[in-house]
MARNUMAR-734984 format. One record per residue: x, y, z of N, C-alpha, C, CB in turn; residue in one letter. Coordinates in steps of 0.001 Angstrom, whole numbers, padded with zeros to 6 digits. Glycine has a CB too. Layout:
! residues N
SITE        nu        nv        nw       cau       cav       caw        cu        cv        cw       cbu       cbv       cbw   residu
SITE         X         Y         Z         X         Y         Z         X         Y         Z         X         Y         Z        A
...
This chain:
! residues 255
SITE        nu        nv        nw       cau       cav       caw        cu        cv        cw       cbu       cbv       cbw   residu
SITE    000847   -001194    000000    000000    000000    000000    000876    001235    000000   -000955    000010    001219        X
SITE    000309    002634   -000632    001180    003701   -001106    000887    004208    000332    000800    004682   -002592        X
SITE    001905    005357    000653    001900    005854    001666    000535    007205    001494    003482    006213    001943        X
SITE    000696    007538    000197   -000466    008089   -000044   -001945    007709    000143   -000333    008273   -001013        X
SITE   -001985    006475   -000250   -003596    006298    000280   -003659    005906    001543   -004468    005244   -000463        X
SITE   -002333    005606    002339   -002642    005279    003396   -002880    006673    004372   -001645    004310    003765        X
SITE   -002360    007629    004022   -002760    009081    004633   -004254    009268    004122   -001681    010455    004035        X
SITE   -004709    009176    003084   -006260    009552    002510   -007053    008487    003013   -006467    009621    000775        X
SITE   -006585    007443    003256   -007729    006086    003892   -008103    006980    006216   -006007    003421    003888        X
SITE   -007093    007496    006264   -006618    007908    007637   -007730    008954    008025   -005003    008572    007651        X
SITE   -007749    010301    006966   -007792    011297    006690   -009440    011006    006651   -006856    011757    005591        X
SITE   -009914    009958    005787   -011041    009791    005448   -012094    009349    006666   -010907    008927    004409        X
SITE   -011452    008505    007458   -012281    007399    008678   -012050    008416    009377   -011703    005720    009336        X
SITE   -011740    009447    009847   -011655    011335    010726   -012835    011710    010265   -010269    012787    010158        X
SITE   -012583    012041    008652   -013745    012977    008628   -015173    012074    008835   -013733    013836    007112        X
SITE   -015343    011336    008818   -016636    009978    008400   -016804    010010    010102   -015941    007865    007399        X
SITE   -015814    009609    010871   -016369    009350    012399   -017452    011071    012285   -014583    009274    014048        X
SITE   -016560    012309    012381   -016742    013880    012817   -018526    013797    012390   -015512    015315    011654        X
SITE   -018364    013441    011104   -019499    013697    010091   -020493    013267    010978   -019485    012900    008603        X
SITE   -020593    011579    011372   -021288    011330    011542   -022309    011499    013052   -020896    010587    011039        X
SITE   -021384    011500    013478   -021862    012204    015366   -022585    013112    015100   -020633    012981    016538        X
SITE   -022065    014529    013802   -022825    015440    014054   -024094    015517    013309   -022165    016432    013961        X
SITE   -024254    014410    012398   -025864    014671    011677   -026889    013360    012069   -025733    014730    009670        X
SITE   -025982    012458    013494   -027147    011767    013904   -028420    011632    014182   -027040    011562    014408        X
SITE   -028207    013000    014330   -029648    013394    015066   -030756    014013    013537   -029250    015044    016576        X
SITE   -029721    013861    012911   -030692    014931    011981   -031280    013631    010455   -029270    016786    011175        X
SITE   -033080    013101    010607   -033116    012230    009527   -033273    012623    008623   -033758    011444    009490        X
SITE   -032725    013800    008138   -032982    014164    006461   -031297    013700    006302   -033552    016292    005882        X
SITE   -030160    013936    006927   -028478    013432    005968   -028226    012639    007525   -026759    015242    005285        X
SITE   -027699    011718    006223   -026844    010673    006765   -024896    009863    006091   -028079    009566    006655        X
SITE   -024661    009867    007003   -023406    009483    006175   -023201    008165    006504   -022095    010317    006446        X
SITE   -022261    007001    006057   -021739    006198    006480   -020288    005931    005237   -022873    005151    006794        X
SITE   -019628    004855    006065   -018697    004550    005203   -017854    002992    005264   -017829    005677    005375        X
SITE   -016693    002810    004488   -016680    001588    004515   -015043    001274    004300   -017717    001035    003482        X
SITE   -014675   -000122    004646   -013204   -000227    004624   -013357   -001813    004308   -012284    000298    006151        X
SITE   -012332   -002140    003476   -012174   -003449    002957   -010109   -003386    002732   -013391   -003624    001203        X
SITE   -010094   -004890    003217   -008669   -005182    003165   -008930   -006584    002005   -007873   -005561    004972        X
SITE   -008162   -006831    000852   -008295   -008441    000312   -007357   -008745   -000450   -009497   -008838   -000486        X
SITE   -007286   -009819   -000724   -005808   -010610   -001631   -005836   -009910   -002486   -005718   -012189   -002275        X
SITE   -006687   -009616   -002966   -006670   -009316   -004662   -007717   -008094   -005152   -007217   -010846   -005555        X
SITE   -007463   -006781   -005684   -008662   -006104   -006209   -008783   -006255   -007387   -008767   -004852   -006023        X
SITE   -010238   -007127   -007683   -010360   -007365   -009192   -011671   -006251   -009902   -010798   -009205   -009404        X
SITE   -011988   -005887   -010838   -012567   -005302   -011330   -012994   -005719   -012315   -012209   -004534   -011363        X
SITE   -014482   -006320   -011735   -015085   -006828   -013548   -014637   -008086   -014061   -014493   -005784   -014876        X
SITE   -014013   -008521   -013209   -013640   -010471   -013224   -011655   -009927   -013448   -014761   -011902   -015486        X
SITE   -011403   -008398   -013822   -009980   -008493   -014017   -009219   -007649   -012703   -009607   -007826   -015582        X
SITE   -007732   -008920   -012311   -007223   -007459   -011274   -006467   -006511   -011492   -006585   -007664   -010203        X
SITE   -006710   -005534   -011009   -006120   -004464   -010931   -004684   -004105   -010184   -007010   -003858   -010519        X
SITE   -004350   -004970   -009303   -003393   -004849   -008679   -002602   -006167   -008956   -003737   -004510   -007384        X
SITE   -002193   -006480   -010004   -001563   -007801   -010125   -001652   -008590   -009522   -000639   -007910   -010161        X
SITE   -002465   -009150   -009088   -002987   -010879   -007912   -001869   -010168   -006778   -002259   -013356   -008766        X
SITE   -001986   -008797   -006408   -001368   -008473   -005248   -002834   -007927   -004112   -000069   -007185   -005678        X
SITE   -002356   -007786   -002979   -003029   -007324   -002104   -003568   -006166   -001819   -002607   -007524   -001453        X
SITE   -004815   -005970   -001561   -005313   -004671   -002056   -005860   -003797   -000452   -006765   -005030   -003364        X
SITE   -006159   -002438   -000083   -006857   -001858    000993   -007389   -000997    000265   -006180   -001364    002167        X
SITE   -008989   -000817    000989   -010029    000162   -000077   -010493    001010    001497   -011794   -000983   -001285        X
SITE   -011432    001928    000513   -012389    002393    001829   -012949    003592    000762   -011422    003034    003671        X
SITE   -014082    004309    001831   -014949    005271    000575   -015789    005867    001957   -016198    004183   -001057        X
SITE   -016507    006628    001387   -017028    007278    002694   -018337    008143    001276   -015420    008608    003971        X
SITE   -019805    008084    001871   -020979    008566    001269   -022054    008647    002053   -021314    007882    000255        X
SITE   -022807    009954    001210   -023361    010964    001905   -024882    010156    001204   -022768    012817    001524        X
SITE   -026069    010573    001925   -027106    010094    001128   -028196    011396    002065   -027449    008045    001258        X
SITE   -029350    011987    001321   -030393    012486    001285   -031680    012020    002048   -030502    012531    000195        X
SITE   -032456    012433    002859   -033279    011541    002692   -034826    011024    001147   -033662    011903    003988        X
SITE   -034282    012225    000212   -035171    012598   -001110   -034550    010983   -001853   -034604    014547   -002161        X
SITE   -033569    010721   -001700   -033524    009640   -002103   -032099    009898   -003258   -035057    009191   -002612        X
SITE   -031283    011354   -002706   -029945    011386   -003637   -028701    011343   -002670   -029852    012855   -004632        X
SITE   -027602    010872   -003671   -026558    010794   -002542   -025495    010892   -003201   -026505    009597   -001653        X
SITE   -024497    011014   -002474   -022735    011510   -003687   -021798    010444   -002587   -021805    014160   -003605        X
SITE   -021270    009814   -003198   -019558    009448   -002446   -018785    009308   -002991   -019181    008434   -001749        X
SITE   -017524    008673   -002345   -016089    008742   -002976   -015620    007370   -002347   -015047    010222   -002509        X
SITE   -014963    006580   -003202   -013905    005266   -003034   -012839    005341   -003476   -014211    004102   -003561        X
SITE   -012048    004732   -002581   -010807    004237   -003100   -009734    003283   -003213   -010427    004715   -002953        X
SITE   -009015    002812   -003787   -008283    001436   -003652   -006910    001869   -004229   -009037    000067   -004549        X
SITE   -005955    001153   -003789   -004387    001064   -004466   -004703    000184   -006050   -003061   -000083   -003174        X
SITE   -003697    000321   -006810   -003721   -000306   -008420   -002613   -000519   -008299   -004089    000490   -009808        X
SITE   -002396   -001010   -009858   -000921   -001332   -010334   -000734   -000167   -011090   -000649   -002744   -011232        X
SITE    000999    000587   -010978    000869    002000   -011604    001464    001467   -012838    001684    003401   -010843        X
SITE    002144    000580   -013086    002500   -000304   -014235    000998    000029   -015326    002730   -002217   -013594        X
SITE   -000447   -000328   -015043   -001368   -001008   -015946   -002123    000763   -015412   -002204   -003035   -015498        X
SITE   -002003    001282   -015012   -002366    002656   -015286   -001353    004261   -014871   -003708    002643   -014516        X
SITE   -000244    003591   -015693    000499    004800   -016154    000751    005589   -015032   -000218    005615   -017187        X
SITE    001153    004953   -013968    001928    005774   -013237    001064    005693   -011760    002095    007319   -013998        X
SITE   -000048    006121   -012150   -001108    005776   -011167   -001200    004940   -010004   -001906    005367   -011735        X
SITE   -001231    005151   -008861   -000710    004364   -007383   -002344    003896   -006709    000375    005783   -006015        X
SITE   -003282    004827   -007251   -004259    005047   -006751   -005270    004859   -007577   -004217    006039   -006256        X
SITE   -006772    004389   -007403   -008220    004448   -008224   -008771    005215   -006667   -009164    002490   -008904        X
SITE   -009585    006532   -007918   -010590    007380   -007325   -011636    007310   -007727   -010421    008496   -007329        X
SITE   -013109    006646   -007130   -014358    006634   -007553   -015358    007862   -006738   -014825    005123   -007333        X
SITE   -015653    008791   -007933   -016513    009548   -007433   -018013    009142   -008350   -015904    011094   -007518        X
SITE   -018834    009659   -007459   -020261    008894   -007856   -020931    009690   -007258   -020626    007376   -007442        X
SITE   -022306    009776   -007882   -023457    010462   -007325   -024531    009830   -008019   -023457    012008   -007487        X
SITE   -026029    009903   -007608   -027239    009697   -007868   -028177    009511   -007204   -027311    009070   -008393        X
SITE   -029372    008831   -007458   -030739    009163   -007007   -031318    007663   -006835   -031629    010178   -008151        X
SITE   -031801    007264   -005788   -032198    005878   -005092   -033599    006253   -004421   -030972    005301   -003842        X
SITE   -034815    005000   -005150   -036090    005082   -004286   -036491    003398   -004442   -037437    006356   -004981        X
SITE   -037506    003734   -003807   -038171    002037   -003518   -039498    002185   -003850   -038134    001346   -001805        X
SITE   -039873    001051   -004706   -041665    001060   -004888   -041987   -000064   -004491   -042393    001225   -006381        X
SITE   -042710   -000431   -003811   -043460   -001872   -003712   -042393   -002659   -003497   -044328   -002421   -005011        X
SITE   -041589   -002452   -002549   -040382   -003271   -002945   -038958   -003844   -004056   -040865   -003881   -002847        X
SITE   -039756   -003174   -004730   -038734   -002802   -006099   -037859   -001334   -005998   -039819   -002625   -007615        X
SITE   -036507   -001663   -005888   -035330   -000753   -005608   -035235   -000508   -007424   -033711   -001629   -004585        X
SITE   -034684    001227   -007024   -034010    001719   -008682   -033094    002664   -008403   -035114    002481   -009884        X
SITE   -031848    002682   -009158   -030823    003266   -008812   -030155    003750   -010164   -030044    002393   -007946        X
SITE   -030487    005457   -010213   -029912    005870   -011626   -028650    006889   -010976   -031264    006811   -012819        X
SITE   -027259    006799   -011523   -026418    007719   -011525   -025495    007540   -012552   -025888    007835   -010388        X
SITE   -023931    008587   -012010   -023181    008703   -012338   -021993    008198   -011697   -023344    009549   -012570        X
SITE   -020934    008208   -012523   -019333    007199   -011618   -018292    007466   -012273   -019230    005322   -011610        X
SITE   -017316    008427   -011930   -016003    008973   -012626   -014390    008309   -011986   -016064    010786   -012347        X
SITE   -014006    007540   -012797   -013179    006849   -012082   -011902    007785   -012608   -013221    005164   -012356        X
SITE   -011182    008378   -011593   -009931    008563   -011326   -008739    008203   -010878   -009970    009004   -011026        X
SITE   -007500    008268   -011787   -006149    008000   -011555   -005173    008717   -011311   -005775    007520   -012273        X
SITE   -005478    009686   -010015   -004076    010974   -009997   -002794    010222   -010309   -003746    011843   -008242        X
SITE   -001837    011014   -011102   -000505    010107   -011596   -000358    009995   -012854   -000461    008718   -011188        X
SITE   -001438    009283   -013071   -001227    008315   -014670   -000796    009798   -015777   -003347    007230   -015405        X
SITE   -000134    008937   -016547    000424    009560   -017701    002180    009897   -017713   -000432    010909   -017823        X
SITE    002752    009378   -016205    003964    009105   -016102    004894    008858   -016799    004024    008536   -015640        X
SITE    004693    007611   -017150    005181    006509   -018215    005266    006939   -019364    004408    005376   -018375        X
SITE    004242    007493   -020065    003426    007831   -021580    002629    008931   -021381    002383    006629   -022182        X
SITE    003073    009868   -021313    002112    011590   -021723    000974    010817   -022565    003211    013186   -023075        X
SITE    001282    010123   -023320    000073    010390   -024546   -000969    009227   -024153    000720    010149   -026436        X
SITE   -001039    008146   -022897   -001892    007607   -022167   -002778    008029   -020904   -001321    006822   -021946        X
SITE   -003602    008095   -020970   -003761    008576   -019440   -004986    007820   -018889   -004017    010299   -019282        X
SITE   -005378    007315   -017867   -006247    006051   -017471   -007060    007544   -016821   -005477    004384   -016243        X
SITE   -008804    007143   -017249   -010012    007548   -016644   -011040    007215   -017306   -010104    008785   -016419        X
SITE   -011953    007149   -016413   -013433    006767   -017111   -014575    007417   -016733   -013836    005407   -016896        X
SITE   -015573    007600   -017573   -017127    007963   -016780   -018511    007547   -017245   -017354    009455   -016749        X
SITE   -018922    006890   -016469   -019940    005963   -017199   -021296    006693   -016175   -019542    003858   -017003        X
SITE   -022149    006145   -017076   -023846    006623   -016317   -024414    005169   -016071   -025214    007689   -017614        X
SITE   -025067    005103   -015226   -025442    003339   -014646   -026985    003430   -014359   -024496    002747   -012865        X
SITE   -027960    002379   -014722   -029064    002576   -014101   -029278    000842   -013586   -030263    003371   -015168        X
SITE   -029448    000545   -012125   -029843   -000336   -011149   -031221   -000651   -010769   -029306    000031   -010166        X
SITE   -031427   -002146   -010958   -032678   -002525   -010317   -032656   -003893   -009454   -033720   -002639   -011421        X
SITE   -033098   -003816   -008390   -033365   -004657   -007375   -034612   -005071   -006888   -032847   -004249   -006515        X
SITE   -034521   -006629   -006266   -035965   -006871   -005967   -035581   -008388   -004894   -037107   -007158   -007708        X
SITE   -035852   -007883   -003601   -035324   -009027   -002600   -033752   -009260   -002828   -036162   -010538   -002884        X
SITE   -033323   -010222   -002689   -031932   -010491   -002688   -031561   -010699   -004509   -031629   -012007   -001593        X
SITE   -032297   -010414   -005753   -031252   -009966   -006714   -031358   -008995   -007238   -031009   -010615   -007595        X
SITE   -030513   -008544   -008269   -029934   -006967   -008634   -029540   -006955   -009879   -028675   -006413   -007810        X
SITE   -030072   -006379   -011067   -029631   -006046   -012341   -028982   -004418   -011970   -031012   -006159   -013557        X
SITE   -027919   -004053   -012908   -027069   -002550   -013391   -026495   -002874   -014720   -025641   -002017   -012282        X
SITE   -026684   -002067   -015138   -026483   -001353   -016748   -025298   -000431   -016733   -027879   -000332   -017284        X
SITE   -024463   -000193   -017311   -023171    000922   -016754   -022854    001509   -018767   -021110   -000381   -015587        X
SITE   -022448    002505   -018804   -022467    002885   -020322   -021577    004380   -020254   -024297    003079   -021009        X
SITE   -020657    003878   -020819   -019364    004984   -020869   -019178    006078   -021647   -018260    004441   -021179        X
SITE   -019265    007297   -021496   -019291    008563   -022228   -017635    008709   -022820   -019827    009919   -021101        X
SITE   -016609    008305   -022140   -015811    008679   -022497   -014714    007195   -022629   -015613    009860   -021700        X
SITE   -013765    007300   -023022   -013063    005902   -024073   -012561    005690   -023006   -011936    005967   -025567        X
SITE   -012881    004320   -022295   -012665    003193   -021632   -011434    002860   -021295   -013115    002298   -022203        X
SITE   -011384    003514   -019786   -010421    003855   -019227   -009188    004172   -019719   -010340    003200   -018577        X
SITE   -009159    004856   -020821   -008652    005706   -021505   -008249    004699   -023231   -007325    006385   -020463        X
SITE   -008712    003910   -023140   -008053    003305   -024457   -008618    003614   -025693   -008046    001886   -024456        X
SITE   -007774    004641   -026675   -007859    004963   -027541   -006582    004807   -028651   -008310    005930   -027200        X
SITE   -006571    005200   -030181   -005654    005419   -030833   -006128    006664   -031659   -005245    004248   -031482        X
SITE   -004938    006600   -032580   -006159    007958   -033792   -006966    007479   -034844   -005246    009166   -034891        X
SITE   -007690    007752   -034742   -009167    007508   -035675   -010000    005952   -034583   -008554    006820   -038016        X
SITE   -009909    005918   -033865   -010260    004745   -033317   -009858    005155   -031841   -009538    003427   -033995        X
SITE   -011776    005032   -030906   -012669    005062   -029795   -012863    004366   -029418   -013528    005385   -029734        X
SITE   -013297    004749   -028009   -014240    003282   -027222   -015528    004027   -026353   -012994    002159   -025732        X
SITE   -015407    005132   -026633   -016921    005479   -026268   -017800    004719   -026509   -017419    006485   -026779        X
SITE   -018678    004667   -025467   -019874    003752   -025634   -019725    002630   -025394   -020397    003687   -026719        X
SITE   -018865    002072   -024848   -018579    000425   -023646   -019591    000693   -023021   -017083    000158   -022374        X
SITE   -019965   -000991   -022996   -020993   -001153   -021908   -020972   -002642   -020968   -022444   -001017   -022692        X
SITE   -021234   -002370   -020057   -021666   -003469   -018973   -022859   -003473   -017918   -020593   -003603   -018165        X
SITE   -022609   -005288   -018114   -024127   -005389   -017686   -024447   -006406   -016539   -025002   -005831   -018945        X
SITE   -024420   -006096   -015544   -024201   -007286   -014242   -025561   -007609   -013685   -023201   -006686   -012819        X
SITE   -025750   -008943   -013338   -026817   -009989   -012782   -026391   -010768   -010989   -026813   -011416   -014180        X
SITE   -027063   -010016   -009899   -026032   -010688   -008466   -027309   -010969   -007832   -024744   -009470   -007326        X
SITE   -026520   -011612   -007094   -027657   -012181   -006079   -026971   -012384   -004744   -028351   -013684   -006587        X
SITE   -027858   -011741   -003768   -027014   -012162   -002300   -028546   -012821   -001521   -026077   -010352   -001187        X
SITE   -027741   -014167   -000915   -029224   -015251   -000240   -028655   -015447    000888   -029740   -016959   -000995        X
SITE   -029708   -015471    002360   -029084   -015731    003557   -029074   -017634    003543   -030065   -014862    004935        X
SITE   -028490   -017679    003761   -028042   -019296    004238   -027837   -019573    005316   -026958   -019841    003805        X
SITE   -027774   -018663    006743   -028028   -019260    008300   -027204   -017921    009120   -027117   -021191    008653        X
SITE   -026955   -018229    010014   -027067   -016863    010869   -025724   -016534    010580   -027464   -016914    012603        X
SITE   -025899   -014960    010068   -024832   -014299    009488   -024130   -015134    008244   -023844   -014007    010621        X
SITE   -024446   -016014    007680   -023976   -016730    006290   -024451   -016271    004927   -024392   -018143    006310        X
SITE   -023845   -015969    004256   -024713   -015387    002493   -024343   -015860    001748   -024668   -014043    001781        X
SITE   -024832   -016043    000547   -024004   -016871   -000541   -023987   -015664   -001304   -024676   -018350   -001338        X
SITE   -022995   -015460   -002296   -023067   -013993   -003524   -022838   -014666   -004370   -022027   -012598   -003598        X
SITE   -023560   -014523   -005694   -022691   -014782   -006848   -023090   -013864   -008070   -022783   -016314   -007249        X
SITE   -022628   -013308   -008571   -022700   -012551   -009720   -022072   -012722   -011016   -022394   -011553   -009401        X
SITE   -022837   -012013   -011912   -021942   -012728   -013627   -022753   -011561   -014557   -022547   -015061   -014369        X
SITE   -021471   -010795   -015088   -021275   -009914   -015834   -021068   -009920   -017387   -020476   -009496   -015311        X
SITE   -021461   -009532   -017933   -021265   -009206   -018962   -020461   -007659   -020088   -022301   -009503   -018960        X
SITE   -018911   -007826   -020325   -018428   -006361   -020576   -018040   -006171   -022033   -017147   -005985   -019653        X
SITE   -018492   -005449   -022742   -018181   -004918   -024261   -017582   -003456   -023885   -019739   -004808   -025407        X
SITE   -016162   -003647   -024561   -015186   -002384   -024867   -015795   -002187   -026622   -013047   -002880   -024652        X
SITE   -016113   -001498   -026858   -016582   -000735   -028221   -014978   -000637   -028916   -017484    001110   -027879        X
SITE   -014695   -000924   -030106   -013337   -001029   -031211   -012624   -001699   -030136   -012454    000583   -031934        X
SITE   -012476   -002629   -029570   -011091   -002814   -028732   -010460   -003711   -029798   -011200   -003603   -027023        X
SITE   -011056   -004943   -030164   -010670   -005864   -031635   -009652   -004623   -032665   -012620   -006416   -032739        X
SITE   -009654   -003245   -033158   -009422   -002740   -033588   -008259   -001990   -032892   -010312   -002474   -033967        X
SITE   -008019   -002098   -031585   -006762   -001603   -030770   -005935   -002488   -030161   -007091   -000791   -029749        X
SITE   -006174   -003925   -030591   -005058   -005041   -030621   -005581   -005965   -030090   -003778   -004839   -029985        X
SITE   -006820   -005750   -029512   -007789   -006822   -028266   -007845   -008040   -028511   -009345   -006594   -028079        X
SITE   -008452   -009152   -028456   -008752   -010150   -028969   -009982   -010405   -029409   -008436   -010871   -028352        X
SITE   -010631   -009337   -028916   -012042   -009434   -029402   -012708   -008209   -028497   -012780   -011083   -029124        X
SITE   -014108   -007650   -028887   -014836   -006884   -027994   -015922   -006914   -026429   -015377   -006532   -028831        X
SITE   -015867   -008584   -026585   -016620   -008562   -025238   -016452   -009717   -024469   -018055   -008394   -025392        X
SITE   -016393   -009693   -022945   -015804   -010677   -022173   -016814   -011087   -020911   -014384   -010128   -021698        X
SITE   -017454   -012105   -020083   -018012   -012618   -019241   -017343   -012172   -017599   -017982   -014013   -019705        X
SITE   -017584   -012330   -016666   -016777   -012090   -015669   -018051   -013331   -014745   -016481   -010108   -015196        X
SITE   -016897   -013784   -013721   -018304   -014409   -012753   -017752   -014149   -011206   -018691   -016485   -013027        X
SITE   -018297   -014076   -010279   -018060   -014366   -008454   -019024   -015193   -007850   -018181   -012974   -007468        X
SITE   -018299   -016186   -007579   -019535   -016978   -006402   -018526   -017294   -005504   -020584   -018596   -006912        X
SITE   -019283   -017095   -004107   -018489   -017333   -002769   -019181   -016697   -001973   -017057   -016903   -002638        X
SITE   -018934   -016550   -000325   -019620   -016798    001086   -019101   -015634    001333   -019298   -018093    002145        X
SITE   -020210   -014827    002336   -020002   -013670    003599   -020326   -014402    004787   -021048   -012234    003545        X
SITE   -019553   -013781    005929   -020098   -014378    007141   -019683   -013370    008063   -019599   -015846    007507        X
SITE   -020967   -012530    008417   -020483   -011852    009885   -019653   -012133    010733   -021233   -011785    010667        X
SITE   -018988   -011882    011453   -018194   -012110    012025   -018682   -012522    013603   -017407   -011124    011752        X
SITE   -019472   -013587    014017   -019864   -013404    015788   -020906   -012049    015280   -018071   -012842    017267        X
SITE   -021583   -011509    014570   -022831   -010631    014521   -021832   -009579    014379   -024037   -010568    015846        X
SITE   -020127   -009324    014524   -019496   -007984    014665   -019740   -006854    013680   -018143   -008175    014672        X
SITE   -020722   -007570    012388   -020361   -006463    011634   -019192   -006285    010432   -020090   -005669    012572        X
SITE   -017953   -007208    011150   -016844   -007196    010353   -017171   -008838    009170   -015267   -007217    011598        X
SITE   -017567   -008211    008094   -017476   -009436    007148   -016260   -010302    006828   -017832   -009010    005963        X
SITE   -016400   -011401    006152   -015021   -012542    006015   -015716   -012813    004886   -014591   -014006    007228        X
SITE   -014967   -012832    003498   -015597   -013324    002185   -014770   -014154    001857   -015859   -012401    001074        X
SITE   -015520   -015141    000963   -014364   -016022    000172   -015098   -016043   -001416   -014116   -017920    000973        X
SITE   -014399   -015965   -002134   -014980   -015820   -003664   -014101   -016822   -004897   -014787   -013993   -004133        X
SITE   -014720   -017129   -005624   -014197   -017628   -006773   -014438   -016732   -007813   -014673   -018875   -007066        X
SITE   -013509   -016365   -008614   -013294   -014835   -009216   -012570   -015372   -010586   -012153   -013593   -008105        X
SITE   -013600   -015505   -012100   -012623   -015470   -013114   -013026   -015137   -014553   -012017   -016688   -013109        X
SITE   -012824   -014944   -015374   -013404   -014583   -016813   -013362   -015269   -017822   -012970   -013631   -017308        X
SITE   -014202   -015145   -018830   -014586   -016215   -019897   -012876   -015851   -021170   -016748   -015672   -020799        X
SITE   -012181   -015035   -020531   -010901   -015475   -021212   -009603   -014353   -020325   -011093   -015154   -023248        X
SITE   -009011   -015157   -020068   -008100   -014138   -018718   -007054   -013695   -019496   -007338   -015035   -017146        X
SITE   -006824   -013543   -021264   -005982   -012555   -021425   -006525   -011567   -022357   -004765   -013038   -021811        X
SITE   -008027   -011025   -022095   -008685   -010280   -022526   -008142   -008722   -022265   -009857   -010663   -022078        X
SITE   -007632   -008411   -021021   -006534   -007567   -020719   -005644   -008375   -019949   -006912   -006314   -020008        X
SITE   -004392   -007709   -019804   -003082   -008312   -019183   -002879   -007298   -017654   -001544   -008109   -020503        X
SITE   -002111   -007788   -017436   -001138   -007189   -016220   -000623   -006316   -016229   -000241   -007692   -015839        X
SITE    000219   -005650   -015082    000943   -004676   -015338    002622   -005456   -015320    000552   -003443   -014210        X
SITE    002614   -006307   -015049    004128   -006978   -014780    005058   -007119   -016336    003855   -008802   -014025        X
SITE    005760   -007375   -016367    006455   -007606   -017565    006107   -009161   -018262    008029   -007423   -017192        X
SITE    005838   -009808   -017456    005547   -011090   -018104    004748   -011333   -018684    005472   -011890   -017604        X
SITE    003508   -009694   -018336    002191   -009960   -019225    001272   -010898   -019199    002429   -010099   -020322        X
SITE    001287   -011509   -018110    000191   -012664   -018448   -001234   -011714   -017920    000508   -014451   -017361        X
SITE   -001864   -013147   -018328   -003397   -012299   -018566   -004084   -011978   -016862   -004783   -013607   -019675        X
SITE   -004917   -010682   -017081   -005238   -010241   -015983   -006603   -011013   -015336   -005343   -008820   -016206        X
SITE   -007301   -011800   -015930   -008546   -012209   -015897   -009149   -013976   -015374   -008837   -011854   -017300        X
SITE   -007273   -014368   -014997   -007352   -015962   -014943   -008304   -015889   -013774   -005795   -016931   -014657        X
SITE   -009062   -017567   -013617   -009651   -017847   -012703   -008738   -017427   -010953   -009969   -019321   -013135        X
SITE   -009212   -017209   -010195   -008686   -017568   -008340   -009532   -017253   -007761   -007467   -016850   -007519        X
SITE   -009239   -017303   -006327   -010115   -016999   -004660   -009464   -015490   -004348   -009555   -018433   -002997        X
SITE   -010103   -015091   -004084   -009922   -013845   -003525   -010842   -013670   -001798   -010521   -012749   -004828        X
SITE   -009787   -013359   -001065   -010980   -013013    000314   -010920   -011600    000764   -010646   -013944    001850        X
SITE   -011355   -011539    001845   -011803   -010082    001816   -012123   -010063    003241   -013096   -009643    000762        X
SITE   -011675   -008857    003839   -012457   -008544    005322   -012894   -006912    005589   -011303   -008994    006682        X
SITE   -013781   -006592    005653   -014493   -005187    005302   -015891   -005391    006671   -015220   -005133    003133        X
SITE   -015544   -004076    006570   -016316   -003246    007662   -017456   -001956    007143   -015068   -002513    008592        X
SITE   -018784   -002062    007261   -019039   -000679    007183   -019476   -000124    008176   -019774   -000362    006332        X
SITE   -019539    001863    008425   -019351    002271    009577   -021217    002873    009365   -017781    003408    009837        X
C-alpha cells in the first residue's frame, strides 16, 4: 500500500467518524462509510493490482429525497495505469423504492491521480452513467461509458460507448452466512481494432459472507474469473493475462 492512500484512507475514517456524530440526530443526511482489506482487487472479473493485495475504503453521503454523492478508493498497479498508485471513484445519484422494487440511476467517474507518467500520450479515466434494479436479494445494473474506456484509444479509433451489464444475487443461508454470486457481462466498443482479442468478455463471483460473531466485520471467500483471462493483461512484464480464474478473500467493515 502507497503511503499516499494510506494518509487519505486515515484522513477519510476522521472525517466519516466527525461527520457522523454530528448529523445523527438529523433524519434528512446521513453518512456512512466503509473499509475493505483483500488478496486481490479485481474489477469486472480483471485485477487491478496484479494478484497483489489490495486496501479500499470510501465514505458517502445520502439524502433523505432519495440522492446521494460518495467517494472510493483502492491502491492499483501503476504499471497497468500509467503511473497511477491510486483508483478514485466519485459517484453520485438518485435511489427510491416502490413496492419493494429498488431503482438506482447515476453517475461514476473513475480517477487515476498520476497516470500519464510513463506515456504523456496515455492517461487512465473513465465515466460511465449506470441505471440499477433490485428486488429481494437480486440486482440487475447497466453501466455505459461517455468517455473511451479507461482511456483506451488510438487515432481515428474510440471506445466510447462500452458497456456493462451485471446480474447478483445475495441469499441468507443461516445466521450471518450469504451466498453472492454474480456474472457480468463487458463490451469495450473497437477494442478488436486496438489489438484486443475481441470486444466482449463474461466475468463471474460466487463465494460466502459471514459476519463475524454478529461484529459487523465481514469474512468473504470468492471464486473470481473470466470467460478469457488474457482479454486484458497485467501490469508486470511477463504480461500474463489479468482475468485468470482464483479466490480472492476479503475482510471489510461498514461504519
Amino acid at each position: 500500500m502507497s503511503r499516499r492512500l494510506s494518509v487519505s484512507l486515515l484522513c477519510m475514517a476522521a472525517a466519516m467518524t466527525v461527520s457522523t456524530t454530528a448529523l445523527a440526530a438529523d433524519p434528512e443526511h446521513s453518512f456512512s462509510g466503509n473499509l475493505t482489506i483483500g488478496s486481490d482487487y479485481r474489477f469486472r472479473g480483471f485485477t487491478q493490482t496484479d494478484y497483489k493485495p489490495t486496501i479500499q475504503g470510501g465514505i458517502d453521503y445520502a439524502h433523505s429525497s432519495g440522492f446521494y454523492v460518495g467517494n472510493w478508493n483502492s491502491n492499483v498497479s501503476q504499471t497497468v495505469f500509467n503511473g497511477a498508485p491510486i483508483e478514485m471513484d466519485f459517484y453520485g445519484g438518485w435511489k427510491t423504492e416502490i413496492e419493494g422494487f429498488g431503482l438506482d440511476l447515476g453517475v461514476i467517474y473513475y480517477y487515476y491521480p498520476g497516470t500519464g507518467e510513463y506515456d504523456p500520450d496515455f492517461k487512465a479515466k473513465n465515466f460511465e452513467a449506470y441505471i440499477g434494479g433490485s428486488y429481494g436479494p437480486l440486482s440487475v445494473k447497466y453501466s455505459y461509458a461517455f468517455t473511451n474506456f479507461f482511456g483506451l484509444e488510438a487515432p481515428g479509433i474510440d471506445t466510447k460507448g462500452s458497456q456493462y451489464l451485471e446480474i447478483a444475487g445475495e441469499f441468507e443461508v443461516g445466521t450471518g452466512l450469504a451466498l453472492v454470486a454474480q456474472l457480468g457481462y463487458q463490451k469495450v466498443k473497437n477494442y478488436d481494432k486496438l489489438g484486443g482479442p475481441k470486444n466482449s468478455v463474461w466475468d463471474y463471483k460466487l463465494g460466502m459472507t459471514w459476519d463475524i460473531a454478529g461484529s459487523g466485520w465481514m469474512l468473504g471467500g470468492f471464486l473470481v474469473g473470466t470467460s478469457d483471462k488474457d482479454f486484458f493483461a497485467t501490469g508486470e512484464t511477463s504480461g500474463r493475462g489479468a482475468g485468470r480464474d482464483g479466490f480472492v478473500a476479503t475482510l471489510s467493515k461498514e461504519f
